[in-house]
Backbone as CSV, one residue per row, in Angstrom:
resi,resn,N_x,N_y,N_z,CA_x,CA_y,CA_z,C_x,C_y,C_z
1,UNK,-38.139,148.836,125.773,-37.757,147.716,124.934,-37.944,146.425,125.728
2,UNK,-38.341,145.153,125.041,-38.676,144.279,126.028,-37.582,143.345,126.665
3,UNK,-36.134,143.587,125.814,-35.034,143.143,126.586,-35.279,143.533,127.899
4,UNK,-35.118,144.780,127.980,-35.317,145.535,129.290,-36.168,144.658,130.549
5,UNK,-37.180,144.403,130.115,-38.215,143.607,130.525,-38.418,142.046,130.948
6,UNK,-37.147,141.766,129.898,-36.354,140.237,130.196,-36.027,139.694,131.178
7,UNK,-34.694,141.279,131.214,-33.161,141.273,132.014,-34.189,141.260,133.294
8,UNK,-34.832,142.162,133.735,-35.795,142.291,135.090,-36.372,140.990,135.509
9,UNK,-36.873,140.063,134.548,-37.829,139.444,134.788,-36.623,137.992,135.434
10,UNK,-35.708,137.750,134.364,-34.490,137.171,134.899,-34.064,137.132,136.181
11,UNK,-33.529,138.359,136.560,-33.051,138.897,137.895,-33.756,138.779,138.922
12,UNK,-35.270,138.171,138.824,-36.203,138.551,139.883,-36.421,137.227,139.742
13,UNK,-36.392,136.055,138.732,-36.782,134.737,139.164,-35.267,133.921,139.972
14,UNK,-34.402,134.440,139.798,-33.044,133.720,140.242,-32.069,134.804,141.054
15,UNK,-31.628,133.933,141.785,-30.212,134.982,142.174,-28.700,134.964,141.589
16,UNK,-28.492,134.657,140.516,-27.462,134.262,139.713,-27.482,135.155,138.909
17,UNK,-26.414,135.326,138.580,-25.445,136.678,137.911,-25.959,136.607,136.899
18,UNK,-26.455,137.388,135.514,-26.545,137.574,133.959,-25.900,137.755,133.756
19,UNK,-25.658,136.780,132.487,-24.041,137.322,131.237,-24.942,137.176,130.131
20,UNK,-24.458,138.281,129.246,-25.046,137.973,127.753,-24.200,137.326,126.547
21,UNK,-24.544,136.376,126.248,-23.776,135.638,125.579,-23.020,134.167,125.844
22,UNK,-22.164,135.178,126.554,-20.829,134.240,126.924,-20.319,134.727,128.345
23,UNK,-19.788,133.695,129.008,-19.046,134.108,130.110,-17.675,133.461,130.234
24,UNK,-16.526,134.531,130.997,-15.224,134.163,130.935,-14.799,133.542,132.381
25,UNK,-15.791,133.289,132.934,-15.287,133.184,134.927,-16.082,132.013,134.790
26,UNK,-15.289,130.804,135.610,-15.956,129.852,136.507,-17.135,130.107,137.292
27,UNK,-18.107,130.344,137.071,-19.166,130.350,138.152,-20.464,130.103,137.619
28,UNK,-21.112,129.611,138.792,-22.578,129.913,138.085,-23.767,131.065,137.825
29,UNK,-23.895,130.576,136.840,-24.662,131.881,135.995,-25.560,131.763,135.383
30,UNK,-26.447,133.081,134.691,-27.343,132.731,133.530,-26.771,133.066,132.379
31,UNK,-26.895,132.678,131.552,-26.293,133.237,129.825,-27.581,132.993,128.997
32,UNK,-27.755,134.388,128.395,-28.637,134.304,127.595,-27.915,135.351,126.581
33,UNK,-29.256,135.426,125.094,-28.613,135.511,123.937,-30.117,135.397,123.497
34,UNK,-30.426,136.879,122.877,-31.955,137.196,121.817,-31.622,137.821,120.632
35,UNK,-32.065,136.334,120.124,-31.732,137.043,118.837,-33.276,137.130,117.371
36,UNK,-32.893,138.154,117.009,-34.258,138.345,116.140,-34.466,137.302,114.909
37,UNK,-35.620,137.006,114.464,-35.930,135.853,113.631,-36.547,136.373,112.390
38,UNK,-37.645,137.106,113.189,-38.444,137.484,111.855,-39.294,138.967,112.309
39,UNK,-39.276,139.814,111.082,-39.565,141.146,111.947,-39.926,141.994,110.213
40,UNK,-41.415,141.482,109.863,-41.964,142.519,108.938,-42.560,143.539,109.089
41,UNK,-42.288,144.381,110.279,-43.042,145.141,110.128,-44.360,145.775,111.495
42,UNK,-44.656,144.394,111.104,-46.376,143.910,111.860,-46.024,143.479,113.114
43,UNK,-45.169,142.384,112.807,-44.992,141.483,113.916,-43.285,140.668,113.889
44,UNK,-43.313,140.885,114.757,-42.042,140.348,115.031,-41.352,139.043,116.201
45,UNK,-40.739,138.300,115.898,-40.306,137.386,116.653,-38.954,136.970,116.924
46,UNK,-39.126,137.249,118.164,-37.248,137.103,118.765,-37.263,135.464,119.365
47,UNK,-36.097,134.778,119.655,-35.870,133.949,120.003,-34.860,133.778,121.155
48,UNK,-35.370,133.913,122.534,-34.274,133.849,123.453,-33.789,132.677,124.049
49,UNK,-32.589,132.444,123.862,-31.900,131.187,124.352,-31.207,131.341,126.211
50,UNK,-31.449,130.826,126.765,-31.269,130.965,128.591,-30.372,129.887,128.660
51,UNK,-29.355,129.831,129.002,-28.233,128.562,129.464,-28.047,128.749,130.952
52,UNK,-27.943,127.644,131.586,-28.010,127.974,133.156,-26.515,127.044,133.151
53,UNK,-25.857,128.032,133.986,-24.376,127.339,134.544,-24.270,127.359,135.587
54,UNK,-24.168,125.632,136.002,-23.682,125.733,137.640,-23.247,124.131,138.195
55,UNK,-23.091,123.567,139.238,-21.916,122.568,139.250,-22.790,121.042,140.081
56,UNK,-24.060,121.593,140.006,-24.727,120.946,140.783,-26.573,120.480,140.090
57,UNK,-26.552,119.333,139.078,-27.974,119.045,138.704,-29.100,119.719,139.251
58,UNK,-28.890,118.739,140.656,-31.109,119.455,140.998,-30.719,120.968,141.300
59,UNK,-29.145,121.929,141.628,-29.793,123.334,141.603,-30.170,123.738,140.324
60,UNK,-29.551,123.117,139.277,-29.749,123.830,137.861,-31.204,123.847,137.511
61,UNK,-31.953,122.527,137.821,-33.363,122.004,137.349,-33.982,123.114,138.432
62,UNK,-33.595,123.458,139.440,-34.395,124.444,140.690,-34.681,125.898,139.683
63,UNK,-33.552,125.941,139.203,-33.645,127.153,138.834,-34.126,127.267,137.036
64,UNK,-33.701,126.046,136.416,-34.640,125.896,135.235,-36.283,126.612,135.364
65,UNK,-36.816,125.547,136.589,-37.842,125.813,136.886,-38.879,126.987,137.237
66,UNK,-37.663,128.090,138.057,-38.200,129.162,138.509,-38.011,129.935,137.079
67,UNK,-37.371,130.205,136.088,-36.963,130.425,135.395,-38.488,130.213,133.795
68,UNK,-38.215,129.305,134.149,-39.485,128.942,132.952,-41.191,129.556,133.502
69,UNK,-41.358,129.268,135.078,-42.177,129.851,135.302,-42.561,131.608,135.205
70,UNK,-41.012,131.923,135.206,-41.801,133.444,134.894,-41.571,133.649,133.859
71,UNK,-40.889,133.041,132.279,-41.139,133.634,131.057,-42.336,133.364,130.690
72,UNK,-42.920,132.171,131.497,-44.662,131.455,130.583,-45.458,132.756,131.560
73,UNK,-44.760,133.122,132.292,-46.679,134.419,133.007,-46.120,135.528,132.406
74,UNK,-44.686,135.806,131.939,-44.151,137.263,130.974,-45.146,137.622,130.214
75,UNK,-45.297,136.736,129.113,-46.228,137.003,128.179,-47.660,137.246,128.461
76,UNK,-48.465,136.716,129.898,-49.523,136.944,130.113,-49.609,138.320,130.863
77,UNK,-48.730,139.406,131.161,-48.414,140.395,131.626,-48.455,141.543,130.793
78,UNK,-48.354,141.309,129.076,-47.605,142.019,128.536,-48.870,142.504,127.434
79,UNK,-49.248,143.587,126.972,-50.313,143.835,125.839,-49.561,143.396,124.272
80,UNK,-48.269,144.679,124.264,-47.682,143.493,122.901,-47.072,142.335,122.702
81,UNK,-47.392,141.341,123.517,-46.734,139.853,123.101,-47.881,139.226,122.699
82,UNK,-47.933,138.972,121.803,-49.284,137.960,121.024,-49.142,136.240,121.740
83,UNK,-47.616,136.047,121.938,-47.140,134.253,122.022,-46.471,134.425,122.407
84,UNK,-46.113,133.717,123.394,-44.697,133.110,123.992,-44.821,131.001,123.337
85,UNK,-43.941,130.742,123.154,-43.312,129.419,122.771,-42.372,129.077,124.061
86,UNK,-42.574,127.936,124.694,-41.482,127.413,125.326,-40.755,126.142,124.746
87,UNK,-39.625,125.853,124.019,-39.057,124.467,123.613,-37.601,124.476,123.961
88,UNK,-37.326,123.318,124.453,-36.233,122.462,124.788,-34.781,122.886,123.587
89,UNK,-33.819,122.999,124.208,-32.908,123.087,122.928,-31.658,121.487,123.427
90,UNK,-30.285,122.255,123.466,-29.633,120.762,123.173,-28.732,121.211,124.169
């Protein structure tokens, strides 16, 4: 499953803990959250949201960075991913 494939890919661009969802502890972390959009069948598209928690700007942008770089080569790794999308949320 390509969560599977995520969680790995996560863990290997950062050294910061995964929480899914939500987290209940002060610290810094990743929080993410995939959730499915559209799925006829053929093709399907999930939407994963990555929140980076931590107490300090340029580490967050450090790790934005490492972070974005390996979901944009994920997809060039992968036979069933047709697209990866990268956009900004709030």
């Amino acid at each position: 499953m390509i969560i599977k494939d995520i969680l790995k890919l996560l863990k290997s661009a950062t050294d910061l803990p995964i929480r899914l969802i939500s987290n209940n502890k002060v610290e810094k972390c990743i929080i993410y959250k995939l959730t499915p959009i559209n799925d006829d069948g053929v093709k399907r598209q999930d939407r994963l949201e990555v929140q980076i928690v931590g107490f300090d700007i340029v580490e967050i942008e450090q790790e934005d960075l490492k972070i974005r770089k390996s979901l944009l080569s994920f997809g060039d790794r992968q036979d069933d991913i047709l697209s990866i999308e990268l956009n900004g949320g709030g």
